[in-house]
N, C-alpha and C positions, 0 to 999 in steps of 0.2 A: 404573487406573494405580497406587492407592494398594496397591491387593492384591497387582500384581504386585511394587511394592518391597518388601511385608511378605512375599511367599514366597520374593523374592530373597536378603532381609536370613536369613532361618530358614535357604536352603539353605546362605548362607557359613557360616551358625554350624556349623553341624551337619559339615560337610565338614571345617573348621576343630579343630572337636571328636575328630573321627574319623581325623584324618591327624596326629596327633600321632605323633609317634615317640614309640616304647617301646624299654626296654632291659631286661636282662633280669639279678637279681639275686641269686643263692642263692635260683632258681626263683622269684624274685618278679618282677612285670612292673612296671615303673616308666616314666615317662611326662616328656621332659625339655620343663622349661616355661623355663629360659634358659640360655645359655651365656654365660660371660664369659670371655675372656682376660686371666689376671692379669700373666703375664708373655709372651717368644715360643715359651715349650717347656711353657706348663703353663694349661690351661684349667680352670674350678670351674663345674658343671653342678650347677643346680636341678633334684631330681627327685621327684615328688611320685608319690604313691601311688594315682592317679585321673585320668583323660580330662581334671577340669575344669581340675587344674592348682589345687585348691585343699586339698588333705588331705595332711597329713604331709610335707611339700615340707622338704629338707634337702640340705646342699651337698654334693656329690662330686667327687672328681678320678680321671683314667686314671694306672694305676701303670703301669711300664715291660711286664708283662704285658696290657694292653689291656683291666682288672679296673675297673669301677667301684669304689673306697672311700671311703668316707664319709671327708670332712674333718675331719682330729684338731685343728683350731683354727679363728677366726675367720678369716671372709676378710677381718678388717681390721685381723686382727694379721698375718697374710702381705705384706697391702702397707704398714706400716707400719715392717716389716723388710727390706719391700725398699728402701724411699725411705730408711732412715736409715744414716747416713753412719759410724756406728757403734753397737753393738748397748746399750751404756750408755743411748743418748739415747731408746731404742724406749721410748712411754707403755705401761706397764702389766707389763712386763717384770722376769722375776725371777731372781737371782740367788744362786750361791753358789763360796764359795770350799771346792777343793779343786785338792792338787798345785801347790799356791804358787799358783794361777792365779783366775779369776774363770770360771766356768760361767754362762752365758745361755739362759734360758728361759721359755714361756711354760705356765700351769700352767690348765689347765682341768677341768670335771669327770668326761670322761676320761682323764686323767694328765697329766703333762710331757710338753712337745714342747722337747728342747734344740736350740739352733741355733749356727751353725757357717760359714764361709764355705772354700770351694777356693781352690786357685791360682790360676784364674780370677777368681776373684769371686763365685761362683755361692753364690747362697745355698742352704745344706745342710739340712734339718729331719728330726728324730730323733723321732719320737712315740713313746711307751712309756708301758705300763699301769701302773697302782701296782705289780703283781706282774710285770712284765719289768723291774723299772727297777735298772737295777744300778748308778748313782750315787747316787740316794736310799738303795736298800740298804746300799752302801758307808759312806755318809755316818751313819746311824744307827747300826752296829754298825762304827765308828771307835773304840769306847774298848773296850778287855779288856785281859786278861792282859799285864803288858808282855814277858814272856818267849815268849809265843803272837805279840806284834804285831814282836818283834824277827827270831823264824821267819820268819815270813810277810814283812815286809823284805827278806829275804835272800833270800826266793826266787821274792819278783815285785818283782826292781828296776825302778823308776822309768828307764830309760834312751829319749830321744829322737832318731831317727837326723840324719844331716846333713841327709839330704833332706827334713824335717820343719820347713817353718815354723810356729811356736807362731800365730804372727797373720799376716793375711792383711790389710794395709791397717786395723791395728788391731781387727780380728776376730778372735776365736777361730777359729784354724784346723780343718779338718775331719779332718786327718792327727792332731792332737793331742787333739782330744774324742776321737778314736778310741782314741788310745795311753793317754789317761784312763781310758774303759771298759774297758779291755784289761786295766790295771791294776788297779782295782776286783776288775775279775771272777775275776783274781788272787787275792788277798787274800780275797775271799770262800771260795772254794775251801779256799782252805791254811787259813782259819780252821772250815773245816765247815757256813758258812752256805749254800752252792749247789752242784751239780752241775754242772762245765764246762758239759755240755752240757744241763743245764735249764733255760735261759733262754734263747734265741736274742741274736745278734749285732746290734748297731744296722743295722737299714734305712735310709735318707738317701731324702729326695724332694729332687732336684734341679731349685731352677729359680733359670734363667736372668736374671739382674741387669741384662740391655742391654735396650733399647729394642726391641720385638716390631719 
């Protein structure tokens, strides 16, 4: 009796071991040891580098293409921004002023993730690498020439349309981070520090603020 529950117990392991789903990752095969639903429109998969489920295990989420990508911040600065009633009160949270306004983000050590809320509610997240980041850029090379900064003024005005709420239930709205960037990116340009099109446009991970 005792042998059959010691080859019973090895066959769950082993079955157990071997019927792991894998997913598959710029050709790498990866192995998911948990799935958590952080909100109703956005899950964060554990996915470890090995059957046992114990080597190299790092968080992922599904972008709107069905792409595994590595999580640009903690899962518990995500739920932390989701539960908070406005983005001042988020622990650990960093901020800066530009365009008369307050910027919200959170800063890890691969780059800034700024955040943002829709019309909805929905919370918006922006991750950007030191070299995509065109508010950081903006914000460093903010002082020169005043006859250079007075050009550049004139030819990327600051203008915000009607349909543009600045805040969204005292969040920075996602329609105006946007019209920030846009501005920035601006400015860069007319000052010679970027190429319109060498940096890509803010990408946004949307997810959903209601009860799954």
């Amino acid at each position: 009796m005792k042998k059959n529950l010691i080859i019973l117990s090895l066959l769950t392991f082993y079955l157990n071991l071997y019927s792991q789903k894998d997913v598959n990752i710029s050709g790498k095969k990866y192995y998911i040891k948990t799935t958590e639903n952080i909100a109703s429109n956005f899950k964060i998969y554990s996915l470890c580098q090995d059957q046992k489920l114990t080597k190299n295990c790092t968080n992922y989420y599904l972008n709107t293409n069905g792409n595994y990508i590595k999580l640009p911040l903690e899962k518990a600065q995500i739920s932390s921004a989701l539960k908070a009633s406005n983005f001042n009160s988020i622990k650990g949270i960093k901020k800066l002023s530009l365009a008369n306004s307050t910027i919200y983000f959170f800063q890890n050590t691969s780059g800034n993730t700024y955040i943002a809320s829709d019309e909805s509610d929905n919370l918006i997240l922006y991750p950007v690498s030191p070299t995509n980041d065109i508010i950081a850029i903006g914000k460093k090379t903010s002082q020169g020439p005043k006859s250079l900064d007075e050009k550049c003024g004139k030819a990327c005005p600051f203008v915000i349309p009607p349909t543009c709420q600045t805040h969204v239930n005292g969040k920075m709205s996602d329609c105006f981070l946007k019209i920030i960037e846009a501005h920035e990116r601006c400015r860069l340009k007319c000052k010679g520090k970027i190429r319109m099109s060498s940096i890509a446009p803010f990408e946004g991970i949307v997810i959903n603020t209601k009860a799954n």
